[in-house]
C-alpha positions as CSV (number, residue, x, y, z in Angstrom):
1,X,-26.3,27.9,4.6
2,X,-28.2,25.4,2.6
3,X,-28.0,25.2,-1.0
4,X,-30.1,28.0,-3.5
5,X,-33.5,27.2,-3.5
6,X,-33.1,23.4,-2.3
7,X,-33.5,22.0,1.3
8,X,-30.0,20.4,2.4
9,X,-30.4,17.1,3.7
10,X,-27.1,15.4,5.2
11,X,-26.2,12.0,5.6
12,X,-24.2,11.7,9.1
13,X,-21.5,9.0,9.6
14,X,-19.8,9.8,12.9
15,X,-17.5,7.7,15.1
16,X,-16.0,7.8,18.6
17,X,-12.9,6.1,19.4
18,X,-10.6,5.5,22.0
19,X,-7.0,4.2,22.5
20,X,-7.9,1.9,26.3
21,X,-11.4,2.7,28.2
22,X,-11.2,5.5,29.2
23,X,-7.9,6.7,27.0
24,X,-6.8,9.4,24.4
25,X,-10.2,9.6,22.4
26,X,-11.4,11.3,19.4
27,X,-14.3,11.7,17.1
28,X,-15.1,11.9,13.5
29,X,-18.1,12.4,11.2
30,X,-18.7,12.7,7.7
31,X,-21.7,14.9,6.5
32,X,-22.9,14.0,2.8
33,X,-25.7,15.9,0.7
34,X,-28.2,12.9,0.4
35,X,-29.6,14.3,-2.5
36,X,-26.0,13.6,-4.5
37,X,-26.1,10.1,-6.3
38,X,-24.8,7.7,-4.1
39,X,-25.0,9.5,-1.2
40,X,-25.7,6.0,0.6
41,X,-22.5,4.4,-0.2
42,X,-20.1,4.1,2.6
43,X,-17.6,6.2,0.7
44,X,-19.5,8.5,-0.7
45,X,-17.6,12.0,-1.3
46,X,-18.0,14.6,1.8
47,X,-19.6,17.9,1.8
48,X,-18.1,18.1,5.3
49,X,-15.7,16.6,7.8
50,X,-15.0,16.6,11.4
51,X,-11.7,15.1,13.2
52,X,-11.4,15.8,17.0
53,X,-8.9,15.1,19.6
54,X,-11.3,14.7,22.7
55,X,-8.4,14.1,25.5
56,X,-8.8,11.2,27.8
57,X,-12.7,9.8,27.8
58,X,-14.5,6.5,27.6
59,X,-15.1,4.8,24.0
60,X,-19.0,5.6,24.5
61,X,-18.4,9.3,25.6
62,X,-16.1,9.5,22.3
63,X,-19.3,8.0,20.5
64,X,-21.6,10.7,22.2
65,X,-19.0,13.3,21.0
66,X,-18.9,12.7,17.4
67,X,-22.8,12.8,17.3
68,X,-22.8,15.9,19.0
69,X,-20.0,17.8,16.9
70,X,-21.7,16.7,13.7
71,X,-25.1,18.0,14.8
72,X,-23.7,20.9,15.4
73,X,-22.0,21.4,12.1
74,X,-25.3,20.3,10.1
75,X,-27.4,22.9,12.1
76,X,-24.3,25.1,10.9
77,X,-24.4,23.9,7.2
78,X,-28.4,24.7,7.5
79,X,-29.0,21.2,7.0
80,X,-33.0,20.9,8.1
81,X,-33.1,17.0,8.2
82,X,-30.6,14.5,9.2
83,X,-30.0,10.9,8.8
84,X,-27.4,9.4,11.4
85,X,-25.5,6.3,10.4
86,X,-23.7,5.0,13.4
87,X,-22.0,1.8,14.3
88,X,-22.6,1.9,17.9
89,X,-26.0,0.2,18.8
90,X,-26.1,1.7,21.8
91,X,-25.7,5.3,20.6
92,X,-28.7,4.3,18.5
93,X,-31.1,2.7,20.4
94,X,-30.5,5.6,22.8
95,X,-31.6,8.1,20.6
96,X,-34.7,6.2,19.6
97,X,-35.7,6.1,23.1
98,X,-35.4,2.2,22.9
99,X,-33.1,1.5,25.4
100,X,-32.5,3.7,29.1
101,X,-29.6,5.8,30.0
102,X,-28.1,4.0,32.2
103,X,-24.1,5.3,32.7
104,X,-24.6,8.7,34.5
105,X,-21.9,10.2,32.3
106,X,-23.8,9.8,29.2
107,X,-27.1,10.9,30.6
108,X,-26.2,14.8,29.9
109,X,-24.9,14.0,26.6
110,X,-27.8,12.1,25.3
111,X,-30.0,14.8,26.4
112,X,-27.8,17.4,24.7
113,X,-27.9,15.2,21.7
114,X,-31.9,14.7,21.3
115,X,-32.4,19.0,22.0
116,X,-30.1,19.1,18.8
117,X,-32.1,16.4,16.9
118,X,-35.1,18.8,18.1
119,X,-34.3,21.5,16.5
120,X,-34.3,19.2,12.5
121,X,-37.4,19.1,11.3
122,X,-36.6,15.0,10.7
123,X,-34.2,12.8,11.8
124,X,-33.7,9.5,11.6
125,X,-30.7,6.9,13.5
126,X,-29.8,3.7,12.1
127,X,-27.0,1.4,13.1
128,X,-24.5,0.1,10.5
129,X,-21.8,-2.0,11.0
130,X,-18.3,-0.8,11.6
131,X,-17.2,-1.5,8.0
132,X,-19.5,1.1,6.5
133,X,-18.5,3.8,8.6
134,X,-14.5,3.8,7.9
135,X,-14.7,7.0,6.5
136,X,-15.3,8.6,10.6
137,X,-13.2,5.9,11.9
138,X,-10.6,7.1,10.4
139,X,-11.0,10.5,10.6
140,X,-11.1,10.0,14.1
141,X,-7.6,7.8,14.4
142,X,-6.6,10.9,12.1
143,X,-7.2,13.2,15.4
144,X,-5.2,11.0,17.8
145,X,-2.1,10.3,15.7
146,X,-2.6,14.7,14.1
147,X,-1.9,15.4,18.1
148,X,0.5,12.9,18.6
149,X,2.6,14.4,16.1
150,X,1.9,18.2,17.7
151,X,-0.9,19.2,15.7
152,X,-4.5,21.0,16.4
153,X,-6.9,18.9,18.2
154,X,-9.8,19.7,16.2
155,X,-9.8,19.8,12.1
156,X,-13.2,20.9,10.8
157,X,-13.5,21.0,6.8
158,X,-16.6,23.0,5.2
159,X,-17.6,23.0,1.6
160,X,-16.1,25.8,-0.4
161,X,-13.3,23.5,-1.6
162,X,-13.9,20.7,-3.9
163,X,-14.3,17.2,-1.8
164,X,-10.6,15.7,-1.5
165,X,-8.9,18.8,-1.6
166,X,-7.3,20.2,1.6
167,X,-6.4,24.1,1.6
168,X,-3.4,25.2,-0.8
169,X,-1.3,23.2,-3.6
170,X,-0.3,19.5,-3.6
171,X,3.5,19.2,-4.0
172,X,4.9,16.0,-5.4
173,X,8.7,15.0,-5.4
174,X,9.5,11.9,-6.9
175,X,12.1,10.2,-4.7
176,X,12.5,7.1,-6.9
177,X,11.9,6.3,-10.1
178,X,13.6,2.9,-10.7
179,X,12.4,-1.1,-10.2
180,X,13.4,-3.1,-7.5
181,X,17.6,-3.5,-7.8
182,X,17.5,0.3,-8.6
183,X,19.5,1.6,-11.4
184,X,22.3,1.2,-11.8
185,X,22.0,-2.7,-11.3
186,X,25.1,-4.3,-9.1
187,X,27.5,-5.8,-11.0
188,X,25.7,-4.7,-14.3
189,X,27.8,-3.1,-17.5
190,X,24.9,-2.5,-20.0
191,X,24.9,1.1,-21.2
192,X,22.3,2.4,-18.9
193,X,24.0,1.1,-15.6
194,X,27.3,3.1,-16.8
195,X,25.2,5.9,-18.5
196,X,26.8,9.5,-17.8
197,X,23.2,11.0,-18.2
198,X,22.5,11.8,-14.6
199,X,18.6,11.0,-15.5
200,X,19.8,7.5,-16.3
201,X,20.5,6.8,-12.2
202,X,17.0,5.7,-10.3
203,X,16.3,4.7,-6.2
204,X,13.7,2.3,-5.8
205,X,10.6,3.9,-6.3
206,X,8.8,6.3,-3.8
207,X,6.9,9.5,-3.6
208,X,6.8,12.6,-0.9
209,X,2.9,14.1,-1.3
210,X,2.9,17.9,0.7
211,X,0.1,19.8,1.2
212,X,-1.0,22.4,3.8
213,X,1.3,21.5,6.8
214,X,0.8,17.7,6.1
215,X,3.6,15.0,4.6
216,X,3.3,11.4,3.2
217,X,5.1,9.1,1.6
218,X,4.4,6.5,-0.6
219,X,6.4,3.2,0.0
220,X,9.4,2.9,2.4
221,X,12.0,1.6,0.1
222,X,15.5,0.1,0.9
223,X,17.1,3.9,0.0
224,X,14.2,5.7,2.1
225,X,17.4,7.0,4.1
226,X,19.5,8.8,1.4
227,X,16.3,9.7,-0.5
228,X,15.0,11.8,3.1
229,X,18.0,13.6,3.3
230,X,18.6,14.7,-0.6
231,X,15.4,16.1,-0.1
232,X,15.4,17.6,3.8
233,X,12.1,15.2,4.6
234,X,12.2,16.1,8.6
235,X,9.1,15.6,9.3
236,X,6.2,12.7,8.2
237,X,2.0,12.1,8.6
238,X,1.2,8.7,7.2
239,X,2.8,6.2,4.9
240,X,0.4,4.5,2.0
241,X,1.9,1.4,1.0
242,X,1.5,-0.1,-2.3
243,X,2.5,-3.5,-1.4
244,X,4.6,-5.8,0.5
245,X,7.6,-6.6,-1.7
246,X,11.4,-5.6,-0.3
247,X,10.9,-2.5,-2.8
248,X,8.4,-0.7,-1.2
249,X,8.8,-1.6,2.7
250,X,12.5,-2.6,2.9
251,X,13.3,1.5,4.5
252,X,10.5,0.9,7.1
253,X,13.4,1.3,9.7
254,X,14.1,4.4,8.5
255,X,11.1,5.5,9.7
256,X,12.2,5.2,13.6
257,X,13.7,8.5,12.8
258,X,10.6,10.3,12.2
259,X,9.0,9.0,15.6
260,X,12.2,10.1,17.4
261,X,11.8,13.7,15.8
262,X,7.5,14.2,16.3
263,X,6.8,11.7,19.0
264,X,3.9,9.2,18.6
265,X,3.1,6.5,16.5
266,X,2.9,7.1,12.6
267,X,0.3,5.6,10.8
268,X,0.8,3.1,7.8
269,X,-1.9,2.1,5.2
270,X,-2.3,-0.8,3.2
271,X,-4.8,-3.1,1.7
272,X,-5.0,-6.4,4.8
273,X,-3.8,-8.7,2.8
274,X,-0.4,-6.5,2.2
275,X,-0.4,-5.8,5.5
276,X,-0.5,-8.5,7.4
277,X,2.5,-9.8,5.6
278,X,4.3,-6.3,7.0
279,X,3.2,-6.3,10.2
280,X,4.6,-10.2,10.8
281,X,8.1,-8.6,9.1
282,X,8.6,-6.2,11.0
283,X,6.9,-7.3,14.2
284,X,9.1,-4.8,16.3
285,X,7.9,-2.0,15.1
286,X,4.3,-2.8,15.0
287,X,4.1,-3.2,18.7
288,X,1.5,-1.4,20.9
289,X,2.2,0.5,23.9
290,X,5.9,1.3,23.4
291,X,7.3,4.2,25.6
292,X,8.8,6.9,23.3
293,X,11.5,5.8,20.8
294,X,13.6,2.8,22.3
295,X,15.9,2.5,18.9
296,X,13.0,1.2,16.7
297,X,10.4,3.0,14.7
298,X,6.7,3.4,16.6
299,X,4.4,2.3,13.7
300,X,0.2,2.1,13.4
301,X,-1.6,-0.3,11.0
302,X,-4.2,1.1,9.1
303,X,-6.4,-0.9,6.8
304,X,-7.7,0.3,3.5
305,X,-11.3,-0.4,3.5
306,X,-12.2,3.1,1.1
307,X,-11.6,6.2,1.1
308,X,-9.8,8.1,4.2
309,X,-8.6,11.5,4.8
310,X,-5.5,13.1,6.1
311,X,-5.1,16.3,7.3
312,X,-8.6,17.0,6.2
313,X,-7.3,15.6,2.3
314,X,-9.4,12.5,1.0
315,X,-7.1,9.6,-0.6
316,X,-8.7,6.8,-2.1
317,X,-6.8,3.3,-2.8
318,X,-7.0,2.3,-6.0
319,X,-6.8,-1.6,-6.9
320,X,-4.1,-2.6,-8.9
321,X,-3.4,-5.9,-10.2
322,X,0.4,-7.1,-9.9
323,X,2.1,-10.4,-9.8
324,X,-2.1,-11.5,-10.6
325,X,-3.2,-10.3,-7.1
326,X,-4.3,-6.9,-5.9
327,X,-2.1,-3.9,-4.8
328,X,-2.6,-0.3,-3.9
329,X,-2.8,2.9,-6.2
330,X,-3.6,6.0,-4.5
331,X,-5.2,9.1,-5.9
332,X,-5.9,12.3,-4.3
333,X,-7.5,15.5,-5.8
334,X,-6.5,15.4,-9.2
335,X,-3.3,13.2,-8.7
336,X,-2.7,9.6,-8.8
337,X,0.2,7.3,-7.9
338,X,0.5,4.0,-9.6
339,X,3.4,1.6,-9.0
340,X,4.0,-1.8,-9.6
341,X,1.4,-1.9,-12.7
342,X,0.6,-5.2,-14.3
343,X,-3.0,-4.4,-14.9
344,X,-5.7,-2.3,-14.3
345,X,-8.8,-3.5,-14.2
346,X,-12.4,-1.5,-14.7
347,X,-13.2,-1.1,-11.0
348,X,-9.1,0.8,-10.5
349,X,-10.1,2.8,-13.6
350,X,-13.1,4.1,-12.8
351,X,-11.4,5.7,-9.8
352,X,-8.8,7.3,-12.1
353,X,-11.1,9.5,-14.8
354,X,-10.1,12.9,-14.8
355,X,-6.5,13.4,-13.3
356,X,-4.6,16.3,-13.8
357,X,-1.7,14.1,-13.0
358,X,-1.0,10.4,-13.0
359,X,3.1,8.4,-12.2
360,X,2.4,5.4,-13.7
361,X,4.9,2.3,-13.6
362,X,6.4,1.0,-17.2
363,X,9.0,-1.6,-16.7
364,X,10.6,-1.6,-20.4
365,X,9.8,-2.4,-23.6
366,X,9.9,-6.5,-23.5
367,X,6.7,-8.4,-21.7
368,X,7.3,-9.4,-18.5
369,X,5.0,-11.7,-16.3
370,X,4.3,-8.8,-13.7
371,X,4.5,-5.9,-14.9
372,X,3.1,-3.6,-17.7
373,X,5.8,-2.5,-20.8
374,X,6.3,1.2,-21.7
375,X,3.5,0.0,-24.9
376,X,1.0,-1.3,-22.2
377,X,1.2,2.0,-20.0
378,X,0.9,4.0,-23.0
379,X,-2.3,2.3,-23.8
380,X,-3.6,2.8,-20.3
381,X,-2.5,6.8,-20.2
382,X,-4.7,6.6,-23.4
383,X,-7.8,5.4,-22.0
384,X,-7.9,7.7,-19.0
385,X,-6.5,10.7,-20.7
386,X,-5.0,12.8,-17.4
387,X,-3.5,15.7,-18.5
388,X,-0.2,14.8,-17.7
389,X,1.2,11.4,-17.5
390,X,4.9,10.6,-16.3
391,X,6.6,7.1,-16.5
392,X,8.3,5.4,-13.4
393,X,9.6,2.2,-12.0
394,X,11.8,2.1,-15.0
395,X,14.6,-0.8,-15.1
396,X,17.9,-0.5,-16.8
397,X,16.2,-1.7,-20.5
398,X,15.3,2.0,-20.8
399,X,17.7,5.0,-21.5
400,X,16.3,8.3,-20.5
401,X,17.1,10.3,-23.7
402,X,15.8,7.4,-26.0
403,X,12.8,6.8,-23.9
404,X,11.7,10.5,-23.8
405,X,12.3,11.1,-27.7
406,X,9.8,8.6,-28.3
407,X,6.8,9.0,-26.0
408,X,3.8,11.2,-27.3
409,X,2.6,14.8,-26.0
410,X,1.6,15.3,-22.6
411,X,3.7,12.2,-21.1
412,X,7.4,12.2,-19.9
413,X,10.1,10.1,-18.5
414,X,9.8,10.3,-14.7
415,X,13.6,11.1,-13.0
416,X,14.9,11.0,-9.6
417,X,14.1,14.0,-7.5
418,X,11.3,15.6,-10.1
419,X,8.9,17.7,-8.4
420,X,5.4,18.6,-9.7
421,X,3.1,21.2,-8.7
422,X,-0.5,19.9,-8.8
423,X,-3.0,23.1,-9.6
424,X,-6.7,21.8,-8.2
425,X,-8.2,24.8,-8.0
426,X,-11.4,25.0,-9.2
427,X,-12.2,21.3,-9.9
C-alpha cells in the first residue's frame, strides 16, 4: 500500500517485554515514514502501531516477537525498505549475523525474522538505548495492563486516521474545576463560597478523557469518590498525573475500587521527579506482585519520557512550569489539559499549536507566586489560538456570572460536570 508514486520507507522501533523470565509478555513497534521530518526522533509521530499480549514467554522471545509482528505489518503497509531501531543488542547483533544463536528457542524465530528482512529490498538494524525506544515500550506495557483489564490481546493501528487519534470521538467531562480547598472554601463567607449560582460550587480539579472503549483520568483528587459516582465512572485505563500536590493525587485510594471491579494493576503516569514523590506516599499501593485486591488499590508507575499511546491513542506530556519547577500537561488529538499553570515555556508551547480544545488553569485576577491570573491565561489562549479555550482551577476570587461576562469569544468559564465533544475528524 505505499504512498502514490513514492517508495515507503519505515522507521521500526519495536520492543519485547516481560513481567518475570519467562512471564506475561507482550510486544510493541512503532512504524514511521522516514521520509517525514524528524522521522529520527524518538517520538516521532506513527504511521503505524502494534501492541500485543504474547501470553507467558521469555523477555528475549517477547523481543523476537515485536520484530516479527512489525515486519509483518511493513511488508503489509508495502514498505520496500526498513530500518530497525531496537534496544536489545542481542536481537541486533543476531540479525547482523554478528553473534550465534545460541538459545534453541530463538533459533526458529531469528530465522523467521531474516526470511522477512529478505523479502525488503534494504534493511538495516541498529541498537539504541532503551530511552529512545519508549514509544514500543510502552505500547507493549499498554498490551499487558489492556488484558489485564479484559481487553483484546492484540491492538494493531493503520494509517487512515490522523496519528494520535484512536477510532470515534473524544469525550471530555470536567469533574473539577476548582483550586486546591475546592469551592466553597471551609469556613469561608465571601460571596462566592455562599453563592446560590450552582456554577459557583467547584471539586478539586480533574478530568474523565473517553474514547473508543478506553477511560482516563487526569489527577486523583481528594473528591475522586463523589466525582466517580455523579458521573457513573465504573470502569478506568490509566491515570496521567499532573503533579504531586494533595490536589491531584490525594483520591489515589479511590482508585482500589477500579482494581476490585477489572482486576489487574492500573497504570499511572507522571514525569519521575513527580512520581517518585507518589510512589514513596503511597507505598502500599505501589507494591509489586499483590494477589488480587487485598483492600488497597493495585497501581503501576509509568514514567513520562515522550509520547505514549493508550488504547491505540497517542498522548504527549506537555511541560509546565508551576511553583518554578516542571509539571505535566497532556494533549491528545486536538485536545489539551493544562492544570496548575504558572508558566509555559516555548518548548510546552510548541506542543500546543493547533488545538481544537484547550482547559487551561486561571487562578483569579490578583498575582500569585504559582500560578497564572485569569489576565495571564488569556494572554497564553492568545498566542496559541485553539479554537476553544475554557478556564479551570478557579478559586473563590472569581464569580461564575462575572467571570463569563467578561472573557472574549471563543473562551468560557469551565463548571463542574461540563462535557465536551471533541470533533478530530479530518485533521
Amino acid at each position: 500500500m505505499g504512498r502514490e508514486g513514492a517508495v515507503l520507507r519505515l522507521v521500526v522501533r519495536a520492543d519485547g517485554a516481560a513481567r518475570g523470565n519467562p512471564g506475561p509478555a507482550s510486544a510493541g513497534a512503532v512504524l514511521v515514514d522516514a521520509d517525514r521530518p524528524g522521522a529520527d526522533r524518538p517520538d516521532a509521530p506513527p504511521l503505524a502501531t502494534i501492541s500485543e499480549a504474547l501470553g507467558v514467554r521469555t523477555n528475549n522471545v517477547a523481543e523476537y516477537a515485536a520484530v516479527l509482528r512489525a515486519l509483518d505489518l511493513a511488508a503489509e503497509l508495502g514498505a520496500v525498505e526498513v530500518d530497525l531501531r531496537l534496544d536489545s543488542l542481542l536481537v541486533v547483533e543476531q540479525l547482523r549475523g554478528r553473534w550465534r544463536v545460541k538459545d534453541a528457542k530463538l533459533a526458529p524465530l531469528h530465522a523467521d525474522a531474516r526470511a522477512r528482512l529478505a523479502r525488503f529490498r534494504r534493511w538495516s538494524a541498529s541498537h539504541v538505548p532503551r530511552a529512545q525506544n519508549h514509544q514500543a515500550d510502552a505500547l507493549a506495557n499498554e498490551a499487558l495492563d489492556r488484558v489485564a483489564a479484559g481487553g483484546p490481546p492484540l491492538v494493531v493501528r493503520r494509517p487512515g486516521r490522523e496519528a494520535g487519534i484512536a477510532g470515534g470521538r473524544l469525550t471530555v467531562t470536567l469533574l473539577g474545576t476548582g483550586t486546591s480547598g475546592g469551592v466553597p472554601r471551609v469556613a469561608c463567607r465571601c460571596a462566592t463560597c455562599t453563592s446560590s449560582d450552582p456554577r459557583d460550587r467547584r471539586r478539586r480539579p480533574s478530568a474523565l478523557l473517553a474514547f473508543g472503549s478506553c477511560c482516563v483520568l487526569i489527577d486523583a483528587g481528594p473528591d475522586l469518590r463523589a466525582q466517580a459516582l455523579d458521573h457513573g465512572i465504573d470502569r478506568l485505563d490509566a491515570v496521567l498525573l499532573t503533579h504531586e500536590h494533595a490536589d491531584a493525587i490525594g483520591g489515589l485510594d479511590e482508585l482500589r475500587a477500579f482494581n476490585e471491579a477489572q482486576g489487574g494493576y492500573l497504570p499511572v503516569h507522571a514525569w519521575p521527579e513527580n512520581l517518585e514523590v507518589v510512589v514513596e506516599r503511597f507505598r502500599y499501593a505501589f507494591e509489586p506482585g499483590q494477589t488480587r485486591y487485598q483492600g488497597v488499590p493495585q497501581l503501576r508507575p509509568v514514567e513520562l519520557a515522550g509520547p505514549f499511546e493508550i488504547g491505540g491513542r497517542r498522548f504527549v506530556p506537555v511541560p509546565v512550569i508551576h511553583a518554578d519547577r516542571r509539571i505535566a500537561g497532556y494533549r491528545t488529538g486536538l485536545f489539551a489539559y493544562l492544570s496548575d499553570v504558572q508558566q509555559v515555556e516555548s518548548d510546552g508551547r510548541a506542543l500546543l499549536r493547533g488545538l481544537d480544545v484547550l482547559v487551561v488553569s486561571a487562578l483569579r485576577d490578583e498575582p500569585h507566586p504559582t500560578h497564572q491570573t485569569v489576565e495571564e491565561a488569556l494572554a497564553l489562549v492568545e498566542d496559541l489560538r485553539p479554537r476553544r479555550a475554557i478556564l479551570t482551577h478557579l478559586d473563590h476570587d472569581l464569580r461564575h456570572a462575572e467571570l463569563a461576562g467578561r472573557l472574549p469569544a471563543g473562551v468560557e468559564v469551565g463548571v463542574d460536570g461540563l462535557v465536551v465533544e471533541v470533533d478530530e475528524g479530518g485533521t
